[in-house]
Biotite code that builds the C-alpha atoms (Angstrom):
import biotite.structure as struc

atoms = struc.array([
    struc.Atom([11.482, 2.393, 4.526], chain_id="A", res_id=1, res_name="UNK", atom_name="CA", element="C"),
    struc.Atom([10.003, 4.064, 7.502], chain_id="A", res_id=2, res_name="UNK", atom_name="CA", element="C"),
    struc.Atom([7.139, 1.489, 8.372], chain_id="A", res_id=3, res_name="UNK", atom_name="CA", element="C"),
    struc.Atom([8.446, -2.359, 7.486], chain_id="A", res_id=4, res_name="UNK", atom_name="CA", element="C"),
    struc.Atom([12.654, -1.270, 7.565], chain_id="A", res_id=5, res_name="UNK", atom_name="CA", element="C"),
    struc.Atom([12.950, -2.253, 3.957], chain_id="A", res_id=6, res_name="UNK", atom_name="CA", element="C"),
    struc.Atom([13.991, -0.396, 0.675], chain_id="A", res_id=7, res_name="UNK", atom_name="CA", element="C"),
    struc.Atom([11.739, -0.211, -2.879], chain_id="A", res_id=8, res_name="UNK", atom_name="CA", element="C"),
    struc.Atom([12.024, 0.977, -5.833], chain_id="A", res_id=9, res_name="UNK", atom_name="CA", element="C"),
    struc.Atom([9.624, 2.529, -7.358], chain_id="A", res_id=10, res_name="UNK", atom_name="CA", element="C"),
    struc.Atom([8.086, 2.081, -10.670], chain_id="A", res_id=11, res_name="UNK", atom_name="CA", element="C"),
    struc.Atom([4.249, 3.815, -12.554], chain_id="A", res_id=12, res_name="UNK", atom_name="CA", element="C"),
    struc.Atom([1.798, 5.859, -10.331], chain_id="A", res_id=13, res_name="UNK", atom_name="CA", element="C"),
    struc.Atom([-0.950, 3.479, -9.098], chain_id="A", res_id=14, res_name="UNK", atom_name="CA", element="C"),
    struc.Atom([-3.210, 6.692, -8.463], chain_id="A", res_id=15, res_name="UNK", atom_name="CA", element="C"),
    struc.Atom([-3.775, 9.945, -7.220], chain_id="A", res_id=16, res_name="UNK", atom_name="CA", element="C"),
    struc.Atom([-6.259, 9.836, -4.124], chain_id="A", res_id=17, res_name="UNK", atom_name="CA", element="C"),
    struc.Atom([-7.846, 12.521, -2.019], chain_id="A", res_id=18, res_name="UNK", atom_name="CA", element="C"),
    struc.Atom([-11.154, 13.469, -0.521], chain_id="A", res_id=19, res_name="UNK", atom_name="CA", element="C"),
    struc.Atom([-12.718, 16.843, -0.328], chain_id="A", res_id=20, res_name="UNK", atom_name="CA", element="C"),
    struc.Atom([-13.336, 16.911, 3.369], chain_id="A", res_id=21, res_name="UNK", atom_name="CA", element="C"),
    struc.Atom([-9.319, 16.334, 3.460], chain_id="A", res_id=22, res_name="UNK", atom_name="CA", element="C"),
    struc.Atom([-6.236, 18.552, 2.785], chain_id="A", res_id=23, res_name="UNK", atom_name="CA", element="C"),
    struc.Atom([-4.294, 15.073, 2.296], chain_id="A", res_id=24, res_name="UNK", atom_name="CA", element="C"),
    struc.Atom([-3.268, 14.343, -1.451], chain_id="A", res_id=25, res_name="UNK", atom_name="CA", element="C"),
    struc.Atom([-1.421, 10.485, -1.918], chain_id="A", res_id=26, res_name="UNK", atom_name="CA", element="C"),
    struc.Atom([0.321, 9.400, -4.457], chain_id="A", res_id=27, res_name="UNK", atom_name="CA", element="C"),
    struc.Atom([0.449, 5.977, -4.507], chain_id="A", res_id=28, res_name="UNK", atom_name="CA", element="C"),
    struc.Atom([3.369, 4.285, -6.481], chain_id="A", res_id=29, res_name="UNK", atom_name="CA", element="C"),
    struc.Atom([3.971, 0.598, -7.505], chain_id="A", res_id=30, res_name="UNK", atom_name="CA", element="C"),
    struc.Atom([7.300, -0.453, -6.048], chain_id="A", res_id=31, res_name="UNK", atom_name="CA", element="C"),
    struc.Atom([9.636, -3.816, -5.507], chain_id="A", res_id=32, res_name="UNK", atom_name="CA", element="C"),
    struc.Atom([11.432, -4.704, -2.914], chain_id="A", res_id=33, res_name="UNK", atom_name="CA", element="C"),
    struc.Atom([14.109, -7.978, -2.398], chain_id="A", res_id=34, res_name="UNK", atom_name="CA", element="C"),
    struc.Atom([14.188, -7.039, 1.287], chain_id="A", res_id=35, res_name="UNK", atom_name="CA", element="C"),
    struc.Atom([11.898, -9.265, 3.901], chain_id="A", res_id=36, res_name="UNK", atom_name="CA", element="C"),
    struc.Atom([9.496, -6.763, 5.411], chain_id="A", res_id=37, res_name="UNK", atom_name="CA", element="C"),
    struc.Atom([10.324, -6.674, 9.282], chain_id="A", res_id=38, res_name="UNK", atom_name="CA", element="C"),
    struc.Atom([7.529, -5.530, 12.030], chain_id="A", res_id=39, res_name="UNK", atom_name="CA", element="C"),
    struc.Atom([8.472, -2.202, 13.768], chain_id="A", res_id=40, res_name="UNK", atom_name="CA", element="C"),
    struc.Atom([6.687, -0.393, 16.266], chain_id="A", res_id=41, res_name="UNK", atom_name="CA", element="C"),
    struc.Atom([4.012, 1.397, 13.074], chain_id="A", res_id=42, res_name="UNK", atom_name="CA", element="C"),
    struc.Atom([3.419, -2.060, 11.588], chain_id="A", res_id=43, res_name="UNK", atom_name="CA", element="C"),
    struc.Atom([3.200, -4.437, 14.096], chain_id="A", res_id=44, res_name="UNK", atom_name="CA", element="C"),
    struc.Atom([1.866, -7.139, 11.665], chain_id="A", res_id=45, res_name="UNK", atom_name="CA", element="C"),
    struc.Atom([3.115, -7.874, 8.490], chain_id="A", res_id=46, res_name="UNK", atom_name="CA", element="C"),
    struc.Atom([2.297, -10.747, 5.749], chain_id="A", res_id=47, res_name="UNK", atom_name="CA", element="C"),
    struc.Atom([2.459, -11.130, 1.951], chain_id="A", res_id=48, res_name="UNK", atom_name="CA", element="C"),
    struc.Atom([-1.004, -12.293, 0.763], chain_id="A", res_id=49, res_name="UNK", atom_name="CA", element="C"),
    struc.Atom([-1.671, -13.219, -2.776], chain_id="A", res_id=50, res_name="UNK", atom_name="CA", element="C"),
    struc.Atom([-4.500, -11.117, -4.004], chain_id="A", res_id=51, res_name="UNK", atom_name="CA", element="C"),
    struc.Atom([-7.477, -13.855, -3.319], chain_id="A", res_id=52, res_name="UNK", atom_name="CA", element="C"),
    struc.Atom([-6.230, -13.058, 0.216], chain_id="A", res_id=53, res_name="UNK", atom_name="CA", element="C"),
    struc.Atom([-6.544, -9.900, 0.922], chain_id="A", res_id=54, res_name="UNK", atom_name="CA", element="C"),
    struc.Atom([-8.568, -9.212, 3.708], chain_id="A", res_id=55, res_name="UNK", atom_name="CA", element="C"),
    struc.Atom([-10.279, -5.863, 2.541], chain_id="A", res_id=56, res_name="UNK", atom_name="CA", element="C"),
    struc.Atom([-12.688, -5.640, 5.929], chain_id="A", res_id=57, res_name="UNK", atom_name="CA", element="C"),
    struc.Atom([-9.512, -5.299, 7.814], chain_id="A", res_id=58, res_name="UNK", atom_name="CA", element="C"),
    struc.Atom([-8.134, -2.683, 5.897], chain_id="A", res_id=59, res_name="UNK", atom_name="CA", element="C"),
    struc.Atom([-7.281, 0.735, 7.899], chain_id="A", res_id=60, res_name="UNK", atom_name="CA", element="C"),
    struc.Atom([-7.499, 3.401, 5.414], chain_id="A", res_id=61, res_name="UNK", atom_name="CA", element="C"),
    struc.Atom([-9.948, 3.973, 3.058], chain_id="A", res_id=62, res_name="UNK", atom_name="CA", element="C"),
    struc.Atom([-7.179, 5.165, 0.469], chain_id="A", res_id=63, res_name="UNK", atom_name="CA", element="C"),
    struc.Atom([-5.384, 1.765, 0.992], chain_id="A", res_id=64, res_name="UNK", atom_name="CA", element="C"),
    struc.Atom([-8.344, -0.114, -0.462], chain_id="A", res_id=65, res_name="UNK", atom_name="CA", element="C"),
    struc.Atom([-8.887, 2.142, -3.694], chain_id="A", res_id=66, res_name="UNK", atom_name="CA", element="C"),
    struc.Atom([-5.220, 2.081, -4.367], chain_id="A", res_id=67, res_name="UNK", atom_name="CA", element="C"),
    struc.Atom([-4.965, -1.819, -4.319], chain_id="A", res_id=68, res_name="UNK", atom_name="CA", element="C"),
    struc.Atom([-8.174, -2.470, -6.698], chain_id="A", res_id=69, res_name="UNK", atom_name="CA", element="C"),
    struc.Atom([-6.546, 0.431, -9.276], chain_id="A", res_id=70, res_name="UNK", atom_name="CA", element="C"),
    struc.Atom([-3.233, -1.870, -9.269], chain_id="A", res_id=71, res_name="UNK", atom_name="CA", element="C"),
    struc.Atom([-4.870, -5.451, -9.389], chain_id="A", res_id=72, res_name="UNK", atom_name="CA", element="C"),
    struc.Atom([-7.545, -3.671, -12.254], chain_id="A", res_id=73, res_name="UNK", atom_name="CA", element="C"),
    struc.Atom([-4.417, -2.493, -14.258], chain_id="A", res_id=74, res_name="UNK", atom_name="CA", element="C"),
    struc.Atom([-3.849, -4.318, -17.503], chain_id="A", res_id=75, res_name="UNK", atom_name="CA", element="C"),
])
């Protein structure tokens, strides 16, 4: 809700991510949403890619990457 103005709900745990140089723990959840993801002043660019389209270079957060290949590796 806070980043794209839109609500989810959620469904399994994707993962469980952390690194030991980091007191950060995220748990990463799969989620819907029938909202249209809006642009706000934390996500100033926003698109639905299919998953031949993700750009993974361009991808801010290390967690972000790990969480999406768990999902799309998911039977």
């Amino acid at each position: 809700m806070e980043e794209l103005h839109i609500a989810v709900e959620l469904h399994h745990v994707v993962g469980v991510y952390s690194r030991p140089d980091s007191p950060i723990v995220l748990i990463v959840y799969a989620a819907t949403t029938s909202d249209e993801p809006r642009t706000s002043e934390e996500a100033s660019d926003v698109a639905v890619v299919d998953p031949a389209g993700i750009p993974w270079e361009e991808l801010a957060f290390w967690s972000t990457e790990l969480a999406l290949r768990d999902y799309l590796s998911a039977p």
